[in-house]
C-alpha positions in Angstrom: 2.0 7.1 29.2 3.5 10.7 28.8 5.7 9.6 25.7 5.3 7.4 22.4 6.1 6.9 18.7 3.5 5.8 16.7 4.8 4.2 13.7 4.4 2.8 10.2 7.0 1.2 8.1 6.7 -0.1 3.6 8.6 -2.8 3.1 9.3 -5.2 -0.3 7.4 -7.5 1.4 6.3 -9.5 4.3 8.6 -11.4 5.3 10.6 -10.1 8.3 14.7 -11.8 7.6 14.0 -11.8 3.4 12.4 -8.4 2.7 13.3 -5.1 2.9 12.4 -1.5 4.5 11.9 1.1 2.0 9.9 3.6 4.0 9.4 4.8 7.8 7.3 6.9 8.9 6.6 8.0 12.9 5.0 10.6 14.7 6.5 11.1 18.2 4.2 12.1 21.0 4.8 13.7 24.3 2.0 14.9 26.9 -0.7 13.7 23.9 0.9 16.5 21.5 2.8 15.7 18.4 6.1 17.1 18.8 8.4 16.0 15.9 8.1 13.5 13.3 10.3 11.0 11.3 9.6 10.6 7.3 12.2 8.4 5.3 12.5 6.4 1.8 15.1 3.8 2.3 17.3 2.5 -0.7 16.8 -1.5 -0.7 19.3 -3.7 -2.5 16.6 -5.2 -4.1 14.4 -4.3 -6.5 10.3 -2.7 -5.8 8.1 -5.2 -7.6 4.8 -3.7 -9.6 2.6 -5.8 -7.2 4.1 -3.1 -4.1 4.3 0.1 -6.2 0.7 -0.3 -6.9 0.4 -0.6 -3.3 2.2 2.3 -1.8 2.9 3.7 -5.3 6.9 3.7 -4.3 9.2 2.5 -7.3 13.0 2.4 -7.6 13.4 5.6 -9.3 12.0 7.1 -6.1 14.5 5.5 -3.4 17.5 5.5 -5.5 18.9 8.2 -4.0 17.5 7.6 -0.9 19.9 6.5 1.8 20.2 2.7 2.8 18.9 0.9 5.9 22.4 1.0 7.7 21.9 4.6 7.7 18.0 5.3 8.4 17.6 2.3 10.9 20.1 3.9 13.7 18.8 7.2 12.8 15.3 5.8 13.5 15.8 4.0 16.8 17.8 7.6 18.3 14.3 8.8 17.2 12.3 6.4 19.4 14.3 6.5 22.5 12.9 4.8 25.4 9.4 5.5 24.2 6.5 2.9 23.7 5.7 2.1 20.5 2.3 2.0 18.7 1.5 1.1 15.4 -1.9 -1.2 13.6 -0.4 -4.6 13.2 2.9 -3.8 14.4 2.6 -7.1 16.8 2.6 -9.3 13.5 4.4 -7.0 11.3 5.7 -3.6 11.9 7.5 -4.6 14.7 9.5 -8.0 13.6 10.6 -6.7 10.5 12.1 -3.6 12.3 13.6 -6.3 15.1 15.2 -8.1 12.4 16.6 -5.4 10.2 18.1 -4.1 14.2 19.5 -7.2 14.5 21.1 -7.7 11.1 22.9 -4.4 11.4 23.8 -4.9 15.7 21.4 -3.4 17.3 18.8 -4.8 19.8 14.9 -3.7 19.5 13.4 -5.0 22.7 10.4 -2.5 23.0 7.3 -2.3 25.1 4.3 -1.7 22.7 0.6 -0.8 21.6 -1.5 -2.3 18.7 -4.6 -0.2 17.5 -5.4 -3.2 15.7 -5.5 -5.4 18.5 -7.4 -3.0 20.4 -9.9 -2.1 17.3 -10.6 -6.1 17.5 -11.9 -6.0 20.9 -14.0 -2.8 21.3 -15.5 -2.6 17.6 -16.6 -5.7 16.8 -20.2 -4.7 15.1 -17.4 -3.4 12.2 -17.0 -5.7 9.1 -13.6 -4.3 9.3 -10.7 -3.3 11.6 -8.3 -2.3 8.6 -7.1 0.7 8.8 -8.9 2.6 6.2 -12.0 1.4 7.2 -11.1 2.4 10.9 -10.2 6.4 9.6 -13.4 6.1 7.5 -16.0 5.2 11.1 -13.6 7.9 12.6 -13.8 10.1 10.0 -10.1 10.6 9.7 -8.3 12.1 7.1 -5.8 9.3 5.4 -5.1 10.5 1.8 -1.9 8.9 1.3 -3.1 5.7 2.6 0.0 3.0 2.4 2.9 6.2 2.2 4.7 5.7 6.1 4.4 8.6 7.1 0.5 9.1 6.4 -0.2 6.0 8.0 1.4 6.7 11.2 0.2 10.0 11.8 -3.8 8.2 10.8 -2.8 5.4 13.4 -1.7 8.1 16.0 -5.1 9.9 15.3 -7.2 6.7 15.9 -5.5 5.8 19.1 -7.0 9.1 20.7 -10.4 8.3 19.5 -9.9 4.8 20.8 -8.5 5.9 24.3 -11.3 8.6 24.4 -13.9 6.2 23.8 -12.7 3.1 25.3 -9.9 4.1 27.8 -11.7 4.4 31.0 -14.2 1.5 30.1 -11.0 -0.7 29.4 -8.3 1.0 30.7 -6.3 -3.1 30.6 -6.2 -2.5 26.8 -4.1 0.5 26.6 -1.0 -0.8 29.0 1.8 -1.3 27.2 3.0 -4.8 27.3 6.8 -6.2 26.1 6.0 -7.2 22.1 7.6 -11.1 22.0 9.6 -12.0 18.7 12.5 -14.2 18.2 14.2 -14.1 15.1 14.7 -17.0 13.2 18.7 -18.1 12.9 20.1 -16.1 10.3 23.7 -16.3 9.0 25.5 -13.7 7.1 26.9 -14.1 3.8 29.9 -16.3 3.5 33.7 -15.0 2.3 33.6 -17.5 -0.6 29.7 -16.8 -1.3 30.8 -12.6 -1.4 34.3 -13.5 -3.7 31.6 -16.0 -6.4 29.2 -13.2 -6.3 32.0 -10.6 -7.2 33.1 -12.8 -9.8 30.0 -13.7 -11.5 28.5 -9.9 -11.4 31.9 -9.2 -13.4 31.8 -11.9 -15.6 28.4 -10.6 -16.9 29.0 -7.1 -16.4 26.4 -7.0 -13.4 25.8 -4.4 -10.7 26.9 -5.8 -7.5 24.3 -5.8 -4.8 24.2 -2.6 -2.5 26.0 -3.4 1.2 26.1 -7.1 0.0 28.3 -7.8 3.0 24.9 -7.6 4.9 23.0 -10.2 2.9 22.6 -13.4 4.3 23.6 -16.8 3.4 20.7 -17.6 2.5 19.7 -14.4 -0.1 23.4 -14.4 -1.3 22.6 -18.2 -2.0 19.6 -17.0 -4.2 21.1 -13.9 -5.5 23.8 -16.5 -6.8 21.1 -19.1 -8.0 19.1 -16.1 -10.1 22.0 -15.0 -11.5 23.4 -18.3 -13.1 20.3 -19.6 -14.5 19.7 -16.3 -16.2 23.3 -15.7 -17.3 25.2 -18.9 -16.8 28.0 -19.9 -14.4 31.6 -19.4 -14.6 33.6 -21.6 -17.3 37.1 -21.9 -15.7 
């Protein structure tokens, strides 16, 4: 495996079709030596709850002028190229909510991948923990940033050497790149009559209109619509 992009991405939240990127970070490796690196905020249209700023310590005021996800995603995947990805839980997480934000905006993201998580499972089991942090601490790996993209990705890039190092020729099965498997649940996009009420009830109350709303789906325009009548009130024709 001459090539690969380890990667880590901060999002809104977990869910892969409702929540939004608002960071990537990737380190992209060629003959095992770093050789350029990708480090972007992301402007979501919704807002960064407190519960995720305590997390990654990313706000709005920090990705307001950031550029949005139809901009950094293609950006992103001329970054990857052809090469395998590897992230720690980018199986379960990383991985779908990048495949669905693809999708969304008319891309495919059909990648061969590595998970150091997976891997960590198998071949360090005596650990009361395969997060992470706790990984970079038996490592002793630098991660001061912990939960900033960026910093994450380069931790993850540093603990799949030590884990290919230790474990590689032992088990060389676990460090093959395999196809990752996600199908995206159906998703429609936002209706012409859902994006002419929202128009109408944002300028009834004097409301900012969502950011790229024409790539919301039916399903978040329906809540976006929901939110903002019972706070403000529908129309009175």
């Amino acid at each position: 495996m001459n090539r690969y992009v380890v990667l880590d991405i901060e999002t809104t939240g977990t869910h892969p079709t409702r929540n939004e990127i608002i960071e990537i970070g990737a380190v992209y490796i060629e003959n095992g030596k770093p050789i350029k690196k990708f480090n972007q905020l992301v402007c979501p249209r919704e807002s960064i709850s407190d519960y995720i700023t305590s997390i990654t310590g990313i706000d709005d005021e920090m990705v307001k002028d950031a550029p949005p996800i139809e901009v950094v995603m293609p950006e992103f995947i001329e970054f990857c190229g052809d090469a395998t990805l590897i992230g720690h839980n980018i199986i379960l997480f990383d991985y779908r909510m990048l495949k669905a934000t693809a999708i969304k905006l008319g891309y495919t993201f059909e990648r061969l991948g590595l998970d150091t998580l997976v891997i960590s499972r198998k071949v360090l089991q005596e650990l009361p923990s395969r997060k992470l942090g706790a990984l970079c601490e038996h490592y002793h790996i630098n991660l001061e940033h912990a939960h900033r993209a960026y910093d994450d990705a380069y931790a993850t890039y540093e603990l799949f050497v030590h884990l290919q190092d230790e474990f590689g020729e032992k088990m060389p099965e676990l460090f093959i790149p395999e196809p990752m498997i996600w199908n995206m649940p159906k998703w429609e996009p936002i209706t012409a009559k859902q994006q002419s009420y929202l128009k109408s009830l944002c300028a009834k109350h004097q409301l900012q209109l969502p950011n790229n709303m024409e790539h919301l789906s039916k399903s978040e325009a329906s809540r976006m619509i929901d939110k903002i009548i019972s706070q403000y009130g529908k129309i009175i024709r």
